[in-house]
C-alpha positions in Angstrom: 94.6 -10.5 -45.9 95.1 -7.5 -43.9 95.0 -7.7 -40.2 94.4 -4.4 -37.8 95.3 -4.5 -34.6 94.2 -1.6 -32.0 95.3 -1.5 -28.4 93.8 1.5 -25.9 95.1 2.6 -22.8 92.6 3.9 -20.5 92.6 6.8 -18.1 93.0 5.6 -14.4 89.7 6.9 -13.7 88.0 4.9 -16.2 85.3 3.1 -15.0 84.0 -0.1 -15.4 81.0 0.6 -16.9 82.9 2.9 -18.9 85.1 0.2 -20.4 82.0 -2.1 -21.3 80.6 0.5 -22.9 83.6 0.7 -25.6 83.6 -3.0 -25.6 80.0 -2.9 -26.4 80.5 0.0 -29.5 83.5 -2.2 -31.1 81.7 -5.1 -31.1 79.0 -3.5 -33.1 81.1 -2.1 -36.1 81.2 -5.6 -38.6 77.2 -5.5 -38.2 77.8 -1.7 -39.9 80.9 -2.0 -41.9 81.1 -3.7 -45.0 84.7 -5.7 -46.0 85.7 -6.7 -42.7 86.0 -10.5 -43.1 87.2 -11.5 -39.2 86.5 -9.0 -36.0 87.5 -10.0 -32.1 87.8 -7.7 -29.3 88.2 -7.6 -25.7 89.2 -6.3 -22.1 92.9 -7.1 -20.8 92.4 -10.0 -18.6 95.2 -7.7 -16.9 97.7 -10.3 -16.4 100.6 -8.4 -17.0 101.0 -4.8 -15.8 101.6 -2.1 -18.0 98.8 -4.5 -20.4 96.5 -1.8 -22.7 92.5 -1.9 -21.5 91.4 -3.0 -24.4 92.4 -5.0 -28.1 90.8 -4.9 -31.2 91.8 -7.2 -34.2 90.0 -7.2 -37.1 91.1 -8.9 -40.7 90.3 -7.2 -44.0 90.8 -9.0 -47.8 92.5 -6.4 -48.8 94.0 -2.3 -48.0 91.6 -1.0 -49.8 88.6 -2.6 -47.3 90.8 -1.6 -44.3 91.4 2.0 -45.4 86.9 1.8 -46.0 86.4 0.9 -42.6 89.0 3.2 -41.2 87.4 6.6 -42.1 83.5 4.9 -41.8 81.4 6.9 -39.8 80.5 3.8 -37.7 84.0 3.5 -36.7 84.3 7.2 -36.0 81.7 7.3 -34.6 83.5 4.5 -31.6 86.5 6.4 -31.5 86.3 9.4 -30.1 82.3 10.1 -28.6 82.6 6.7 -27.2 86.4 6.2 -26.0 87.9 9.6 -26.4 87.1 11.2 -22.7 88.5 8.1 -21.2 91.7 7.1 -23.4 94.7 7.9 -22.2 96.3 6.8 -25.5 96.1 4.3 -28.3 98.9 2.3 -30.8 97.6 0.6 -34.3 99.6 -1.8 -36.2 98.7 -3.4 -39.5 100.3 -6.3 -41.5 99.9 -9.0 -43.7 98.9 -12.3 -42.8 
């Protein structure tokens, strides 16, 4: 298995509403990309400063799903007309497991 991990930092003025609506878009993506066995995502409870905004983890069989769902237009189509304006940055990790 191949798990994908995804943590955003949003821009200060991010709103709210903003936030959801990223939250809402990632939650969509298994329901449009094929191979992804396992998908959670959610807003930092903010219990720690310095936390990202947001997490994504989603588990894959194998590479060859993950690198599928990493250029699918569904996904690109989160990443930047949905998050872009308000993310201030972004770190991936993958790794077996």
């Amino acid at each position: 298995m191949i798990r994908h991990i995804t943590l955003i930092h949003f821009k200060d003025d991010a709103t709210q509403e903003q936030k959801e609506a990223v939250l809402a878009a990632f939650r969509k993506l298994p329901a449009h990309i094929p191979g992804i066995v396992d998908f959670h995502t959610g807003l930092d409870l903010g219990l720690l400063e310095g936390n990202a905004g947001i997490a994504v983890q989603a588990t894959f069989a194998n590479t060859d799903d993950f690198l599928a769902y990493s250029t699918h237009q569904a996904h690109e189509s989160v990443i930047f007309p949905v998050c872009g304006h308000i993310m201030a940055g972004y770190s991936t990790a993958q790794f077996e497991g």
